[in-house]
N, C-alpha and C positions, 0 to 999 in steps of 0.2 A: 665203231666210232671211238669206245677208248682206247683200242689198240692203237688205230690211227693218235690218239694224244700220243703214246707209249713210243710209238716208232721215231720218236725226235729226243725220246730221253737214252740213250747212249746204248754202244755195244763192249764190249770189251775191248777194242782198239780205240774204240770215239768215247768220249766222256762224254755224259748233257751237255746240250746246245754246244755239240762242237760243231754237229750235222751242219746247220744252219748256218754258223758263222764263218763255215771252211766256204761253203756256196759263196757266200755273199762278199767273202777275201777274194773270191776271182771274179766277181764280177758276175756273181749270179742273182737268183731269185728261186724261191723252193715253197710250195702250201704241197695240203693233200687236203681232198675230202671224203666222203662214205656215202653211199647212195644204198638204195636197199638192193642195189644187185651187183654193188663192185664198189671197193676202196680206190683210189685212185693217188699217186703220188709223183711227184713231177718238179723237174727243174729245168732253168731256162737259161745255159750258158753261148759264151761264144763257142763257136765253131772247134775253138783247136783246146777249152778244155773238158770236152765232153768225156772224156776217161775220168775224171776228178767224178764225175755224175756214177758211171759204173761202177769205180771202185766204193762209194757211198750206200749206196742202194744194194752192192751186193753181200756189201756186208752186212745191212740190218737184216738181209733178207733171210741170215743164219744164224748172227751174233746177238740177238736184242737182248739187253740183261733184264729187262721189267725189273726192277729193284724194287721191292716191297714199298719202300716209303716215298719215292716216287709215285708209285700206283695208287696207296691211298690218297696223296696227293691232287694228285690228277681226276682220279675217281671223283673228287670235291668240286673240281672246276667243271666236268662235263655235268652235275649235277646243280650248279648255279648254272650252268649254258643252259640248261631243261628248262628251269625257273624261269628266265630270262625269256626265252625263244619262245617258250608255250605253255607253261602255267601262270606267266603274269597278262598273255597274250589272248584275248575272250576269242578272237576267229581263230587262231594258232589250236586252240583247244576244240571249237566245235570241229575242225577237221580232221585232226586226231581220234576224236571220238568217232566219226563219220567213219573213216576208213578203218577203223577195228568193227564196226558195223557190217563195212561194205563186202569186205572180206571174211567167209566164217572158217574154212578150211587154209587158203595159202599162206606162208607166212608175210606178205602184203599187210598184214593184218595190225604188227607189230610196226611202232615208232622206229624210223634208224636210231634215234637217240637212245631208247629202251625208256619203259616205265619208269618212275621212281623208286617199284617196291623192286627193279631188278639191276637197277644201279645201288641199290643198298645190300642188296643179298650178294652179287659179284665178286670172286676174288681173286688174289694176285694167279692162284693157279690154274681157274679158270679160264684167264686170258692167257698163261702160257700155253692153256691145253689150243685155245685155239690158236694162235700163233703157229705153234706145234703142227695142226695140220691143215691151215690156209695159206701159210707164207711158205713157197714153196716154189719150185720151176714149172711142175706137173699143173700148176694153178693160177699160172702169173703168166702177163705178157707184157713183153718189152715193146715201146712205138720209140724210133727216133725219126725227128723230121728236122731236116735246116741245111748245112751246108759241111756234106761228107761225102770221103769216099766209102761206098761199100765195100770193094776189097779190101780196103782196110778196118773197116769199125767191125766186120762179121767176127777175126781174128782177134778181136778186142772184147767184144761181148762174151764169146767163148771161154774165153781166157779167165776172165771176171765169172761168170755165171756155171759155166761147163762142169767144176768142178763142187757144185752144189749138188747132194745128193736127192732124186728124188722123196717125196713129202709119203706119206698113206693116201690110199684113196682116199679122194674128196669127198663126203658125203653130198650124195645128188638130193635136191628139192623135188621131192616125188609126190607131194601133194597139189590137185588140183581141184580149183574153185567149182564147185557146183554151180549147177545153172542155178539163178533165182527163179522161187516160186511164190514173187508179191513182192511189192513195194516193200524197204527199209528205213525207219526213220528212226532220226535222234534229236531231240531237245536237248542243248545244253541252256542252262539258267546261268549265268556269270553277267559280275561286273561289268559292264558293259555302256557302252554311250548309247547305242543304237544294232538295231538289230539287222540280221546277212541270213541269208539264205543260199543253200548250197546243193547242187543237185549232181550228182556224179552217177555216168553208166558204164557199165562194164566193157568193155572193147579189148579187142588183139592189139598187136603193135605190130613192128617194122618185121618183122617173121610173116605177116598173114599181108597178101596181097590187097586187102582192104584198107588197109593202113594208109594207103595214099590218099584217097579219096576222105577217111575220116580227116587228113590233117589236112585238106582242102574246104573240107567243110568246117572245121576249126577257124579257118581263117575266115572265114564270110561269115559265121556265126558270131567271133567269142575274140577276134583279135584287136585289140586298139579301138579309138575312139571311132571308128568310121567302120564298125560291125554290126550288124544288124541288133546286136545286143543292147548296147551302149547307144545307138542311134534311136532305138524306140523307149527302151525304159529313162533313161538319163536325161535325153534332148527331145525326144517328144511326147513321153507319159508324164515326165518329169517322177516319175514313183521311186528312183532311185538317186541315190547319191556316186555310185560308180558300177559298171555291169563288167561280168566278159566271163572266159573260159581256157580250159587249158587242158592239152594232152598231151601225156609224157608217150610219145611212139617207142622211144630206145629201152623197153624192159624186157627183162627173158621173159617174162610173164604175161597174158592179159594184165590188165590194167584200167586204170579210170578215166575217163574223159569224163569233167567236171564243169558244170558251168557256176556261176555266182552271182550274185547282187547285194549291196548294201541301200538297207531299209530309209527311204526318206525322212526326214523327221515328219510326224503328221501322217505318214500312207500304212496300210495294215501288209503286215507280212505277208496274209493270205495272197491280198492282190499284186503282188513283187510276185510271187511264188508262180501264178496263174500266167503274166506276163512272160515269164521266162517260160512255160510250155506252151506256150503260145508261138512264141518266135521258133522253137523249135518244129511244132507240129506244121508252120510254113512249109519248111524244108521239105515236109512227107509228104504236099498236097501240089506244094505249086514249084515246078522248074526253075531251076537259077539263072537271072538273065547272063546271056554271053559275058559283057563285060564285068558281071559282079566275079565270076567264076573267075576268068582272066585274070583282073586283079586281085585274088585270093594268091594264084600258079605264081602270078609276079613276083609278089611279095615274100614265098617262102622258097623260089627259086634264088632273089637276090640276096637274104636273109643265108641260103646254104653257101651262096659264090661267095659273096665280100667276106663271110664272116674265115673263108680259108685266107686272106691277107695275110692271119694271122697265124705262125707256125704252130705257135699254141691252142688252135685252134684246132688245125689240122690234127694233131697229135691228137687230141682229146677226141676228135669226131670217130678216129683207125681204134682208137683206145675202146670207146663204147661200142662200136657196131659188133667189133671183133670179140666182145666180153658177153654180150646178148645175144651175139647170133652169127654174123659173118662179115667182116671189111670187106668182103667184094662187095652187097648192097650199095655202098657207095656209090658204084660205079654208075648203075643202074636208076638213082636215086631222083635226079632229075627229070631224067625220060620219064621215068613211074609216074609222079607229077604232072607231067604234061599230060601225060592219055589218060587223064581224069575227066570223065566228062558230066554233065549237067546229070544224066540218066546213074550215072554213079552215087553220085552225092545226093539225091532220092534213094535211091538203094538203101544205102549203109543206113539212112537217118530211118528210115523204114525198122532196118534189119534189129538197130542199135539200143535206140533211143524209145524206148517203150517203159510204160508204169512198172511192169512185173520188173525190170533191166535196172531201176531204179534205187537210188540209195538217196535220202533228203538229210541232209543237216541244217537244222534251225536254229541258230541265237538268240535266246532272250533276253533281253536287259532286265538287271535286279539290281534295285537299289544297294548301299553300301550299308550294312546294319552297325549300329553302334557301337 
């Protein structure tokens, strides 16, 4: 993630913020972000000056100077961004705390943003050393999507990139997550209005054939106001103030499928806590009606169609699959969806969703001391 600050402070042909303001003289636009299994960096011009993109990108991809006092610089801002995002933030932090819990062995375990004791121990040569051997050809994929000729942009990429030498081997993530043997919990005591509770289970992602069916059952569980989540705690327990869940399917790794609720004023945690295994342990007793299942498929079928309107969407969707696992999944990705069936989605919540499989984060509210 600091690198990613570092990649917009100059190379030896770009000075700072030249990156940015050369894009946006022709009529571009350029972010990046960091996720815990890929950087990601992107710009979005017309059609005829997509070379001004190649020549940019390949340069940092060799030249990036990290100047000392730019780095400590910067190193400041992503340490107010820490502050900011998830030490002034009380759920920002039980979940933080949650998944260094959840995970004992994978690096999962670890913040993208990094601790605070390792944004202060970090230095300028550290991130060269990593630059040095993740920015690389052997390590990087190019997606372009919009309105090109291939036989001409192949001769273009080449040209820009070809001449980039291979990086060192990549060090591979060879650790993996042991099974759980019991439930995990954590208490975090913070600042706080009111109290959440948070339950996350271990699951595969878009690599394991299960995958469809858990993001099927995501959707009937844990998606929007009209999921069984948010429909019994919120509108008909009334015990919470907001419910639902989320699974990130696109990681190289297992992963967490999480559900959530925040505390009513007046209702005990306990019974928030109970409620959510409750709506779960449905799932393992009793079949999903036809139409509830349907309108799960519906929803994350139209959700994958409309959301490719968007070229930058598309980009980002060939970007992840291919950095995780493989861009032909794509292809496939609908169909898989569709032959999900009722008998499925009892399976996995069977398979999944068990006490031992379990990771709880709990918020307490503590007053502000004098």
């Amino acid at each position: 993630h600091l690198l990613e600050h570092m990649m917009f402070k100059g190379t030896k042909k770009n000075g700072p913020k030249t990156f940015s303001q050369t894009v946006k003289r022709n009529g571009g636009n350029d972010n990046a972000f960091t996720s815990k299994n890929y950087t990601a960096y992107f710009e979005t011009f017309a059609a005829d000056r997509i070379g001004i993109s190649l020549n940019l990108e390949s340069d940092r991809m060799q030249n990036l100077l990290i100047d000392p006092r730019e780095f400590l610089s910067e190193r400041d801002v992503v340490k107010e961004e820490r502050r900011m995002r998830y030490e002034d933030d009380p759920v920002s932090t039980m979940v933080e705390q949650m998944m260094a819990v959840a995970f004992s062995a994978h690096p999962y375990q670890w913040p993208v943003i990094g601790w605070m004791a390792d944004l202060n121990s970090i230095t300028r040569d550290d991130l060269d050393k990593h630059y040095r051997t993740y920015y690389a050809p052997n390590n990087a994929t190019i997606v372009v999507v919009g309105d090109f000729d291939t036989k001409k942009l192949l001769p273009q990429i080449e040209r820009f990139f070809g001449t980039i030498p291979r990086g060192p081997a990549v060090p591979m993530v060879s650790a993996v997550e042991p099974k759980h043997l019991g439930e995990r919990r954590v208490i975090v005591k913070k600042q706080a209005e009111l109290p959440a509770v948070f339950a996350g289970y271990n699951v595969p992602t878009l690599k394991h054939p299960d995958s469809y069916a858990l993001e099927v059952l995501q959707g009937i569980l844990s998606s929007g106001k009209s999921s069984r989540l948010y429909k019994a705690l919120v509108y008909e327990k009334q015990l919470a103030l907001y419910a639902g869940g989320d699974y990130d399917n696109i990681s190289a790794d297992p992963n967490l499928f999480y559900v959530y609720a925040g505390v009513m004023p007046g209702k005990k945690t306990e019974e928030v806590e109970r409620a959510l295994y409750g709506e779960i342990d449905k799932l393992k007793s009793e079949p999903v009606a036809d139409e509830e299942i349907q309108k799960a498929k519906n929803q994350i079928e139209a959700s994958f169609i409309m959301g490719q309107d968007s070229i930058f969407y598309q980009a980002m969707l060939l970007g992840q699959f291919e950095t995780v696992a493989d861009w032909k999944l794509l292809e496939k990705y609908v169909d898989s969806v569709r032959a999900v069936t009722r008998e499925d989605v009892m399976r996995v919540a069977k398979e999944y969703f068990s006490e031992d499989n379990r990771t709880v984060g709990i918020l307490v509210p503590v007053k502000e001391k004098n």
